[in-house]
C-alpha positions as CSV (number, residue, x, y, z in Angstrom):
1,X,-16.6,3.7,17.7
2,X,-18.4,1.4,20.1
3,X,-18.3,2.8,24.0
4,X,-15.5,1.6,25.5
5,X,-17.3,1.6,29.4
6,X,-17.6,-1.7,30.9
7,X,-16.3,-3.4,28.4
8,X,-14.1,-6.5,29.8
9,X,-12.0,-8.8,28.3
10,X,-12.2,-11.4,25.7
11,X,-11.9,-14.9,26.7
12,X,-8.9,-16.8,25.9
13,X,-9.4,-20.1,23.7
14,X,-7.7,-23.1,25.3
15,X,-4.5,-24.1,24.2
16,X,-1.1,-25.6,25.7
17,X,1.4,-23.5,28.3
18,X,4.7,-23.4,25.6
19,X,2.3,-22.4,22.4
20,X,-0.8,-21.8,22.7
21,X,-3.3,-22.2,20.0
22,X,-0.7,-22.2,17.8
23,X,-0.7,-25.8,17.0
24,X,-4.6,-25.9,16.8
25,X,-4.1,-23.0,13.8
26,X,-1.8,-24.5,12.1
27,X,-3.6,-28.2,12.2
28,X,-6.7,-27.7,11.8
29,X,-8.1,-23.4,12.3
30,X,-11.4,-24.5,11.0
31,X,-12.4,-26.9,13.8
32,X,-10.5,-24.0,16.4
33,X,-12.8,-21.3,15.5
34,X,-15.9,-23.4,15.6
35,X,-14.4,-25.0,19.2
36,X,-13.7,-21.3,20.2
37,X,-16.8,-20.0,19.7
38,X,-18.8,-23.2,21.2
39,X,-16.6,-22.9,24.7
40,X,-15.8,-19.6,25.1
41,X,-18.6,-17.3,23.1
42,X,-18.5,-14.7,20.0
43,X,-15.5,-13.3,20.6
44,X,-12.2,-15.3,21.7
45,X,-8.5,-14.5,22.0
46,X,-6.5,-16.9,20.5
47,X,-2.9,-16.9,22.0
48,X,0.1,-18.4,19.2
49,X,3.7,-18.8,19.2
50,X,6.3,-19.2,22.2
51,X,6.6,-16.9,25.0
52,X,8.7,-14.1,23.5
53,X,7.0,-14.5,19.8
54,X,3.0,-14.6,21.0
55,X,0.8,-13.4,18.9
56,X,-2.8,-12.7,20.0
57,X,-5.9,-12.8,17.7
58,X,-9.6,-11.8,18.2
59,X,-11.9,-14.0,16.7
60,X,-15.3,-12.1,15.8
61,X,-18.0,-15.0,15.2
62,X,-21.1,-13.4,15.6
63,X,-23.5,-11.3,12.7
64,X,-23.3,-7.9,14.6
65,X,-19.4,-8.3,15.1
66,X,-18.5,-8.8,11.9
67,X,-20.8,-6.2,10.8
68,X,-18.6,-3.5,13.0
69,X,-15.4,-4.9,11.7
70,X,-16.4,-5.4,7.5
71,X,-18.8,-2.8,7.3
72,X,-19.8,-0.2,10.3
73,X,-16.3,0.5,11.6
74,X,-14.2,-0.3,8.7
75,X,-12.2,2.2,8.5
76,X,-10.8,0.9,12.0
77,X,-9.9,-2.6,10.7
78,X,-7.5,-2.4,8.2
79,X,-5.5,-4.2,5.6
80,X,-2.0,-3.8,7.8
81,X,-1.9,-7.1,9.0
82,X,0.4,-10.1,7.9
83,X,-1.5,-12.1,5.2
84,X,-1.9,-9.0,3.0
85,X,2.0,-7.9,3.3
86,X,3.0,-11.1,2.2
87,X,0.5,-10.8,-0.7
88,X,1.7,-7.3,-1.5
89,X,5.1,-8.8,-2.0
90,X,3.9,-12.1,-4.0
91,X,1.5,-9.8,-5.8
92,X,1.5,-6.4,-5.8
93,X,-0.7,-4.0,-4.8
94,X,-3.7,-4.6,-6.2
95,X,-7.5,-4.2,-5.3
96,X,-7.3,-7.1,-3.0
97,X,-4.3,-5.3,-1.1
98,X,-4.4,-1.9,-1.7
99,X,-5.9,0.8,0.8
100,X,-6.1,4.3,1.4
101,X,-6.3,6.4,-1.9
102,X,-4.6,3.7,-3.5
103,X,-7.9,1.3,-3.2
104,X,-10.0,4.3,-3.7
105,X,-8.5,5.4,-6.8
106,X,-8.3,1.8,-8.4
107,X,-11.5,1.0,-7.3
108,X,-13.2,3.9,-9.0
109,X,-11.4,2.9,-12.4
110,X,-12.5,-0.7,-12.5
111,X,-15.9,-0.9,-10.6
112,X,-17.8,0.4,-14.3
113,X,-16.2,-2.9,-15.3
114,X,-18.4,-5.1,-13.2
115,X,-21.7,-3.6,-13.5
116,X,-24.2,-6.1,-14.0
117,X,-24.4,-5.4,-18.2
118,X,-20.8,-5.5,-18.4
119,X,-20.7,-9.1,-16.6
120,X,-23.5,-10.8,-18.2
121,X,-21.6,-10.0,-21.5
122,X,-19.4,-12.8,-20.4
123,X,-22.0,-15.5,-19.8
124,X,-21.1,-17.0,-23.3
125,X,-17.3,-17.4,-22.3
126,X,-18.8,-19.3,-19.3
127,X,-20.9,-21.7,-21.3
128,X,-18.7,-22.8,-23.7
129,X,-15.9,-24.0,-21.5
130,X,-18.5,-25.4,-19.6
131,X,-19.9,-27.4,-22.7
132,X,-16.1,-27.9,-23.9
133,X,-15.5,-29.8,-20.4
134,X,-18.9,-31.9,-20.6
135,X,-17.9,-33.1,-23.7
136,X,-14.2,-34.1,-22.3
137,X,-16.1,-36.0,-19.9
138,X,-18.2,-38.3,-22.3
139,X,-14.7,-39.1,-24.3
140,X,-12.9,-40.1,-20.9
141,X,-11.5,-43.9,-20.7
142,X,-14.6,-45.0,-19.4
143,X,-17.0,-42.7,-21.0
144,X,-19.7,-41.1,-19.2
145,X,-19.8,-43.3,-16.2
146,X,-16.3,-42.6,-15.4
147,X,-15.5,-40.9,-12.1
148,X,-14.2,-37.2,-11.9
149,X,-11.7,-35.6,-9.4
150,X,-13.7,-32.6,-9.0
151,X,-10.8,-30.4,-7.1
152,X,-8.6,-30.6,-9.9
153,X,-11.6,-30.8,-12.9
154,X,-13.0,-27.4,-11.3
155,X,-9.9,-25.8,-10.6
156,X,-8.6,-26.0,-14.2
157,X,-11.6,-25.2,-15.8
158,X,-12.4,-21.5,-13.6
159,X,-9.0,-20.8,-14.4
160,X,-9.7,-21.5,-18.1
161,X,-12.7,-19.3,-17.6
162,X,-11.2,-16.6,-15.7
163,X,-8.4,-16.5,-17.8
164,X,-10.3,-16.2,-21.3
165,X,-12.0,-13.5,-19.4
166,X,-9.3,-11.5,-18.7
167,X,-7.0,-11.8,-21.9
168,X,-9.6,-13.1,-24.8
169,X,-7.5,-15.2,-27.5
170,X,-4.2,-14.6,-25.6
171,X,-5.8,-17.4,-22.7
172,X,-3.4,-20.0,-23.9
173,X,-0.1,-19.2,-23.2
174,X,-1.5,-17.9,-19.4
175,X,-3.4,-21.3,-18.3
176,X,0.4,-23.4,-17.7
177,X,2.4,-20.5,-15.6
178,X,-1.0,-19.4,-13.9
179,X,-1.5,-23.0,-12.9
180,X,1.9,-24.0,-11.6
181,X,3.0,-20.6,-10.5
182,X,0.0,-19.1,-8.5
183,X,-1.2,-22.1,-6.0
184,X,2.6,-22.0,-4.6
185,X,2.7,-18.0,-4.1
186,X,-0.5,-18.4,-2.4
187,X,0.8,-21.2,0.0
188,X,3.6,-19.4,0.6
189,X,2.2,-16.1,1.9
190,X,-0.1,-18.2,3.8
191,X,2.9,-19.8,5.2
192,X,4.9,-16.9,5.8
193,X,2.0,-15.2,7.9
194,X,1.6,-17.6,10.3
195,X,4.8,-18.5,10.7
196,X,6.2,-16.6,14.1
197,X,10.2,-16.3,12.1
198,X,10.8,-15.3,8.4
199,X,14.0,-15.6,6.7
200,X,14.6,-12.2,4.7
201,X,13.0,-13.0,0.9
202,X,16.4,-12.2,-0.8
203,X,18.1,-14.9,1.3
204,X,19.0,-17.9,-1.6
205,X,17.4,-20.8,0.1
206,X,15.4,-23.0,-1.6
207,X,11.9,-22.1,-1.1
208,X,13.1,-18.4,-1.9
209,X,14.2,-19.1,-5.1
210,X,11.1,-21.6,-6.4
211,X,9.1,-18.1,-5.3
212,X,11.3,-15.9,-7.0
213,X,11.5,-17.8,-10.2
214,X,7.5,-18.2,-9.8
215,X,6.7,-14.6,-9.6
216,X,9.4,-13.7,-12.1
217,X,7.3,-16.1,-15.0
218,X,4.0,-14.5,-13.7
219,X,5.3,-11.1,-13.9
220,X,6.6,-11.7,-17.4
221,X,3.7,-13.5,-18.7
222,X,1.4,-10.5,-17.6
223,X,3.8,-8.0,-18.9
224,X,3.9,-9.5,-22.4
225,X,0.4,-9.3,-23.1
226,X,0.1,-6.0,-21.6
227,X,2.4,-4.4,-23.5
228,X,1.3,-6.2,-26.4
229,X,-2.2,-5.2,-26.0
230,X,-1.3,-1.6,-25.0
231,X,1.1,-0.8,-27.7
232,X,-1.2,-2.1,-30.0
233,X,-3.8,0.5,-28.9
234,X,-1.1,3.2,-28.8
235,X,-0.5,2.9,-32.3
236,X,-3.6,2.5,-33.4
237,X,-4.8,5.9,-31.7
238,X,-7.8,4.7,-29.1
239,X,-5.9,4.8,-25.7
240,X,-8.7,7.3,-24.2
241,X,-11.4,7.7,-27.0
242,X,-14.5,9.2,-25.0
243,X,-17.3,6.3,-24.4
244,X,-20.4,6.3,-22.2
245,X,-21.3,6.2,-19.2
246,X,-22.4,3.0,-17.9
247,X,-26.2,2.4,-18.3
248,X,-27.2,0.2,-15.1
249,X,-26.3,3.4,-12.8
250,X,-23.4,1.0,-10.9
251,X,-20.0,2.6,-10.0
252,X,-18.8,6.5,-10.1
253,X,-21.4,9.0,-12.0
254,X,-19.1,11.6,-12.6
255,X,-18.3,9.9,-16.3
256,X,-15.7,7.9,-15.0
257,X,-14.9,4.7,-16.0
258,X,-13.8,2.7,-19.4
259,X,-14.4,3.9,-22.8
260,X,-17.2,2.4,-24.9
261,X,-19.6,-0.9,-24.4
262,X,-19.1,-3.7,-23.0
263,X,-19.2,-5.4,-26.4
264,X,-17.3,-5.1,-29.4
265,X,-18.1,-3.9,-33.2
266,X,-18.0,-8.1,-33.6
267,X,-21.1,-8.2,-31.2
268,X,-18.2,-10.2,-28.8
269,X,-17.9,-9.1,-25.2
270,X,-14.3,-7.2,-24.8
271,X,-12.1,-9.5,-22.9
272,X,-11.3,-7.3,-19.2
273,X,-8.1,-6.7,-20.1
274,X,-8.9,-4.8,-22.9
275,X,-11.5,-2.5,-20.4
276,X,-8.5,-1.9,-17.8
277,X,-6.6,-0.6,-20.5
278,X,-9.4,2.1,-21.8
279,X,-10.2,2.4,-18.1
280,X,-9.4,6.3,-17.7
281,X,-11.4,9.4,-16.0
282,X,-10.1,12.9,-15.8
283,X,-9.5,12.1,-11.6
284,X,-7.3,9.5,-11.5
285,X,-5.9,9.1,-15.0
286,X,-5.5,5.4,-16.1
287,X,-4.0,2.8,-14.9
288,X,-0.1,2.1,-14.9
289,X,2.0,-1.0,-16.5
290,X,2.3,-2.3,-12.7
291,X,-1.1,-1.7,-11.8
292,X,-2.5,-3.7,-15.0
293,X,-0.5,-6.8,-13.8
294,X,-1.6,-6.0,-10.1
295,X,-5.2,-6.4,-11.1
296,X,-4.6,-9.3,-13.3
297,X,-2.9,-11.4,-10.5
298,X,-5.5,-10.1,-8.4
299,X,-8.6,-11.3,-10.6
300,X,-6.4,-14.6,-11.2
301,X,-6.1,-15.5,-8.0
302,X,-9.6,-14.5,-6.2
303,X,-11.9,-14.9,-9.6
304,X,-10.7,-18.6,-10.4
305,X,-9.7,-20.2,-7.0
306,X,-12.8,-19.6,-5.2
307,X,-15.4,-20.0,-7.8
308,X,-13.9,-23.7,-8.2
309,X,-14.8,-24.1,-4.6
310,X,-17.8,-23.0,-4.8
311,X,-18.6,-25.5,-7.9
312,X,-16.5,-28.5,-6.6
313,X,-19.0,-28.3,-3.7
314,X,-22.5,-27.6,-4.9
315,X,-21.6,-30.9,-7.5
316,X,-20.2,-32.9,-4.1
317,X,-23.9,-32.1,-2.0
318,X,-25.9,-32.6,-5.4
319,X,-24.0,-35.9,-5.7
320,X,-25.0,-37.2,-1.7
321,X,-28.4,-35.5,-1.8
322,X,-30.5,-37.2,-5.0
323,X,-33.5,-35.9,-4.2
324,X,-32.5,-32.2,-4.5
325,X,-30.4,-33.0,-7.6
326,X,-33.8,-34.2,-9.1
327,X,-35.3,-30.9,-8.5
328,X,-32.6,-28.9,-9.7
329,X,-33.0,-31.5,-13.4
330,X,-36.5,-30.6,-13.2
331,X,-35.9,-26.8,-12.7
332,X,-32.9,-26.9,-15.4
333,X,-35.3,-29.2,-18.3
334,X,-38.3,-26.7,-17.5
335,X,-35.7,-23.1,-18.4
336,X,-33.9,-25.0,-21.1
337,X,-36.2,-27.0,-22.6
338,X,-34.5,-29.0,-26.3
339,X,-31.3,-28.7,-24.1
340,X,-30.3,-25.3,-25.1
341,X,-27.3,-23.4,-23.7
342,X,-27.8,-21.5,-21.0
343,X,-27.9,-17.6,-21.0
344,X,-27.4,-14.9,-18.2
345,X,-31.1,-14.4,-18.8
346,X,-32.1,-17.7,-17.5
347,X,-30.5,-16.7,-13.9
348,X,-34.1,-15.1,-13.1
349,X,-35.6,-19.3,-13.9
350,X,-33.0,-21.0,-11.9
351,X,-34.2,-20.0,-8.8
352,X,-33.5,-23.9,-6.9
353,X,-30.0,-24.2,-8.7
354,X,-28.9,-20.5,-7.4
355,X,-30.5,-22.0,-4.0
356,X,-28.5,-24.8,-3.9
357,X,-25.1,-22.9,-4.6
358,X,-25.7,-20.4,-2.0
359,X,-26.4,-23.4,0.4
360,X,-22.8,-25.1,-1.4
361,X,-21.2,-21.8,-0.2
362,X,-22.6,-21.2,3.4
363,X,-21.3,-25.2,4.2
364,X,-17.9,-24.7,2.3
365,X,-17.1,-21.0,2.3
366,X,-14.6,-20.6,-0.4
367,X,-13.1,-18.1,1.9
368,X,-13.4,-19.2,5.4
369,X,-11.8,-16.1,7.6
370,X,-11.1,-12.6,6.9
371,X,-8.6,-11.1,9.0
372,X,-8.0,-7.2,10.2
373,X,-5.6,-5.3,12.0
374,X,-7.5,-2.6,14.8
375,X,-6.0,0.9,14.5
376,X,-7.9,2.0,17.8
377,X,-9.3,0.5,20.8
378,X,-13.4,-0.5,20.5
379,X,-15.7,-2.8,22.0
380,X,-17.1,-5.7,20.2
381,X,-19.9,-7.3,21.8
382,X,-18.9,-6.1,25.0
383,X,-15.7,-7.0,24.8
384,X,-12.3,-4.9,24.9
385,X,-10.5,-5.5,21.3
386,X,-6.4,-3.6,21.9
387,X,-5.6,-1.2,19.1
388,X,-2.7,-3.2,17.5
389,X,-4.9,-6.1,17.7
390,X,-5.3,-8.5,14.8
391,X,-8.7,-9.9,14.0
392,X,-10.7,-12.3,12.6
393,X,-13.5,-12.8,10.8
394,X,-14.9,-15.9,10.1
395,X,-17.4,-17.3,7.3
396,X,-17.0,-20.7,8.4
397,X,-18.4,-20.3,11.7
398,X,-21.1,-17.3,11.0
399,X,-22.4,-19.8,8.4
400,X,-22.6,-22.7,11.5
401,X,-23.5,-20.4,14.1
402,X,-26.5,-21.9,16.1
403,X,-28.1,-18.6,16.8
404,X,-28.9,-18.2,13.1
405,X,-29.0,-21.7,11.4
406,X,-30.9,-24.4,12.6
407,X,-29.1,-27.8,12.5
408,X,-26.3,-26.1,10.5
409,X,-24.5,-28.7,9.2
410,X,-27.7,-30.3,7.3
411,X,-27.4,-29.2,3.7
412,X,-31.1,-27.3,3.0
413,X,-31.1,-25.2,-0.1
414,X,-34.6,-24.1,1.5
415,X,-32.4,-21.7,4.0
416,X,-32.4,-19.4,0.6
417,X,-35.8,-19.0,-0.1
418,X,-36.7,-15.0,-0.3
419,X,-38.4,-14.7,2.5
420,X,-35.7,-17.0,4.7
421,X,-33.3,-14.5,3.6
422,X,-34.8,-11.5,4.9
423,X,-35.2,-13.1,8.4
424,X,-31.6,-13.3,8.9
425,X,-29.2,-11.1,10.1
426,X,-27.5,-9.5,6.9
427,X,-23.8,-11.2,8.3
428,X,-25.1,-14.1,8.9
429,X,-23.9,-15.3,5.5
430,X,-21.0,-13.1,3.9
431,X,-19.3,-15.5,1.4
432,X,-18.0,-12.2,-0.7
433,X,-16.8,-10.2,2.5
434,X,-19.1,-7.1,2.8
435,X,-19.0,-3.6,3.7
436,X,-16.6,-1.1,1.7
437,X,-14.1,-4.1,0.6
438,X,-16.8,-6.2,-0.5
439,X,-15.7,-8.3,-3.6
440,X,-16.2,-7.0,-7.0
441,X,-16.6,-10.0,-8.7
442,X,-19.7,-11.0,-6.8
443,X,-22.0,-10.7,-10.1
444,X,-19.8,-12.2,-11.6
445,X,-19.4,-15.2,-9.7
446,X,-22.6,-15.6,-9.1
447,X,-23.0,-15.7,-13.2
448,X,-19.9,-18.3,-13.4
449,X,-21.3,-20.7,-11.0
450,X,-24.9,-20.7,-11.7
451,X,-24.2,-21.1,-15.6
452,X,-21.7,-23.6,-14.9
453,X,-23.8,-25.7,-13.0
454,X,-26.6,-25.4,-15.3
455,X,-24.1,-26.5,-18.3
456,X,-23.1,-29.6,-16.7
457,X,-26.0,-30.9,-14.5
458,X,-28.0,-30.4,-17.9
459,X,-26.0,-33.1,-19.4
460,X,-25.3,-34.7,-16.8
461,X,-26.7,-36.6,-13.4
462,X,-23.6,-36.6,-10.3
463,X,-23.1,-39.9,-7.8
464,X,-20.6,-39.9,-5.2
465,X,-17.7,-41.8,-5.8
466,X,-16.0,-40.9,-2.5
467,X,-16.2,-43.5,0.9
468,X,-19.1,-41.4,2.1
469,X,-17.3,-40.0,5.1
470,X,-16.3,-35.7,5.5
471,X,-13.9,-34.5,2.9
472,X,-10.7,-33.7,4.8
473,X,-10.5,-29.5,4.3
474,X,-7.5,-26.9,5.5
475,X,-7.9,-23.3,5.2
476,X,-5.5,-20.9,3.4
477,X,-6.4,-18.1,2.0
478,X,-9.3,-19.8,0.4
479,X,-10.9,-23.4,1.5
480,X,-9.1,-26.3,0.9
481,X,-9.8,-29.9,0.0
482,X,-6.8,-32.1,1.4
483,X,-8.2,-34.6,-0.5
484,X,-10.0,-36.0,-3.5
485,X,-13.5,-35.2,-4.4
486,X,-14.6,-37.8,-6.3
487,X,-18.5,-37.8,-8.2
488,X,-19.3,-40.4,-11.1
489,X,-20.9,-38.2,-14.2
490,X,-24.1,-40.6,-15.9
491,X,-25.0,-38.9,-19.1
492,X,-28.9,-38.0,-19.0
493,X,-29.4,-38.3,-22.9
């Protein structure tokens, strides 16, 4: 814990006498933390609600806070605050949610799932919806010059992805519910959070029910194709055959972890389903019914949602800055020269398009805050953070924060070189969190977006079809666009 001696207190962000900052979180948080940090330092209070219902929140901006609250002193910033209960309740308690021995135990059982040869065995999953949507652009009315809503486009297709990942051939019947079921739970335990009064969830009112019949098609969905898969792996005998231990030395070395490859007899990647099913080690036994669905909403929600983002914006930047989408066709013609399909061994050669999504993702942070709840008094920065105090993390202003980014809101995929890297502060740029609760799915992300990108900008060249002006964005869980995203696709053959 940080010395507690001389520590004073944090600074209060401005706000009006009856509410607050309340207002200024609900409107617009993004431009609050950023105004926050500029008038009153690295680390604010921000006072919400009506006298009676005030809630206080610490915002952490700089590298070395953040680094306490994600990674040094984690175990003093918790999971116990608001936006997690409510996705406990939409979701379950999954890795995103869990703690304690729970997390502990789960994580163990799935992290051999994400090593680095167990990842790349998706990369041709990737490619081919990405080649499946290029060609659905050149047959649009308007062929190839037509203009694309990228939000929508992007959001559909990771969740295509994600999902063929995750249940294989059974990716069909998921894509509708997921779609129409998941982006409502999520605003909805957004909403709930911040909200200083919640009506009781078994109360019949309107948005209670839409929720309730939401969750109640997810749950069912996932449960099918569980118990289809499962029983079908009862019967025929395999439920905990003995396997190997993963190769790449990632995750527990006590032989823990799912039973055989990564790929099948077929020479096809095992969808992840299939993996958390065989995941089993003489510790913590294998996962339950519940816990399967807890991870699947889980991956759903965190492995399509974001990744979208993070594509939706490297294709918006490529379209305003020409210059750097030239280099990153030059780049892409030089690894895949004939036009080949791109592999997870061409990562290593697209060193300027992996630049250029990392720069996508410091401007538009597909998760903009991470929050906490202290369990015991400490000092951040040299000031006083209460135990009982929520907290906040916040990519979107470490990623604009003057003191490591020069002219941060320039787009400048040269901020990534190897050796600009290494001169920053390691929280200077978290987009996947960090510390003991860092995300999973990094790898996998990172292989998503990069062949993704490659996919499309191979066939194609990106203008902006928007005014010119900022994209309006909100932030919920993840990074919103409150409105379109618009890029006109040119065919380069």
């Amino acid at each position: 814990m940080a010395e507690l001696t001389e520590a004073t207190e944090a600074p209060c962000a401005a706000g009006t006498p009856l509410l607050g900052s309340m207002a200024d979180l609900l409107g617009d948080p993004l431009a609050a933390y950023l105004r926050a940090r500029r008038d009153q330092g690295d680390v604010v209070r921000f006072r919400a609600g009506p006298p009676g219902l005030r809630r206080e929140i610490y915002g952490v901006f700089s590298a070395e806070g953040i680094q306490q609250v994600l990674a040094t002193e984690a175990a003093n910033f918790r999971k116990d605050n608001a936006i997690y209960e409510e996705l406990r309740q939409a979701l379950g308690n999954g890795l995103l949610t869990s703690q304690d021995e729970d997390y502990r135990r789960q994580r163990r059982l799935i992290q051999p799932l994400f090593t680095r040869r167990r990842v790349e065995g998706y990369a041709t999953a990737v490619t081919s919806e990405a080649a499946a949507l290029a060609a659905r652009w050149r047959e649009t009315p308007g062929g190839a010059d037509g203009a694309v809503e990228l939000v929508e486009e992007m959001r559909g297709y990771a969740l295509r992805v994600v999902g063929r990942v995750l249940f294989g051939s059974d990716v069909e019947q998921t894509i509708e519910v997921v779609r129409d079921s998941l982006p409502m739970l999520n605003e909805r335990a957004r909403a709930r959070a911040l909200s200083p009064v919640k009506l009781p969830r078994d109360w019949p009112t309107p948005a209670n029910r839409r929720a309730a019949r939401a969750q109640a098609g997810l749950y069912a969905l996932c449960d099918a194709i569980i118990s289809k898969r499962r029983d079908g792996r009862e019967r025929d005998g395999r439920e905990h055959a003995p396997g190997p231990v993963p190769e790449d030395g990632a995750g527990p070395q006590d032989g823990a972890g799912p039973q055989d490859g990564a790929v099948s007899e077929e020479g096809a990647a095992e969808d992840l389903l299939t993996l958390l099913i065989r995941a089993h080690n003489a510790e913590d036994g294998s996962l339950t019914r519940a816990e399967l669905r807890e991870q699947v909403l889980v991956f759903f929600l965190a492995g399509h949602d974001t990744t979208a983002t993070a594509l939706t914006f490297a294709l918006h930047l490529l379209a305003r800055h020409p210059a750097e989408q030239r280099r990153v066709h030059e780049e892409l013609d030089r690894a895949l020269p004939d036009g080949r399909t791109p592999t997870a061994a061409d990562l290593e050669a697209l060193p300027r398009l992996t630049m250029v999504l990392k720069e996508a993702m410091r401007l538009f942070p597909p998760s903009p805050a991470v929050s906490r709840l202290a369990v015991a008094e400490t000092v951040i920065g040299g000031r006083r953070i209460p135990a009982g105090a929520a907290v906040l993390v916040s990519q979107w202003v470490a990623h604009r924060h003057p003191a490591y980014w020069e002219d941060p809101e320039r787009f400048d995929p040269e901020r990534f070189t190897p050796q600009a890297e290494a001169g920053r502060p390691r929280y200077a740029y978290f987009p996947f969190g960090g510390g003991p609760r860092a995300c999973i799915g990094q790898h996998f992300s990172t292989l998503h977006s990069v062949l993704s990108l490659a996919t499309l900008l191979r066939a194609y060249e990106v203008e902006d079809a928007t005014d010119g002006g900022d994209i309006p964005l909100g932030a919920g869980i993840t990074l919103l666009a409150k409105g379109p995203v618009r890029v006109r696709v040119r065919s380069r053959t």
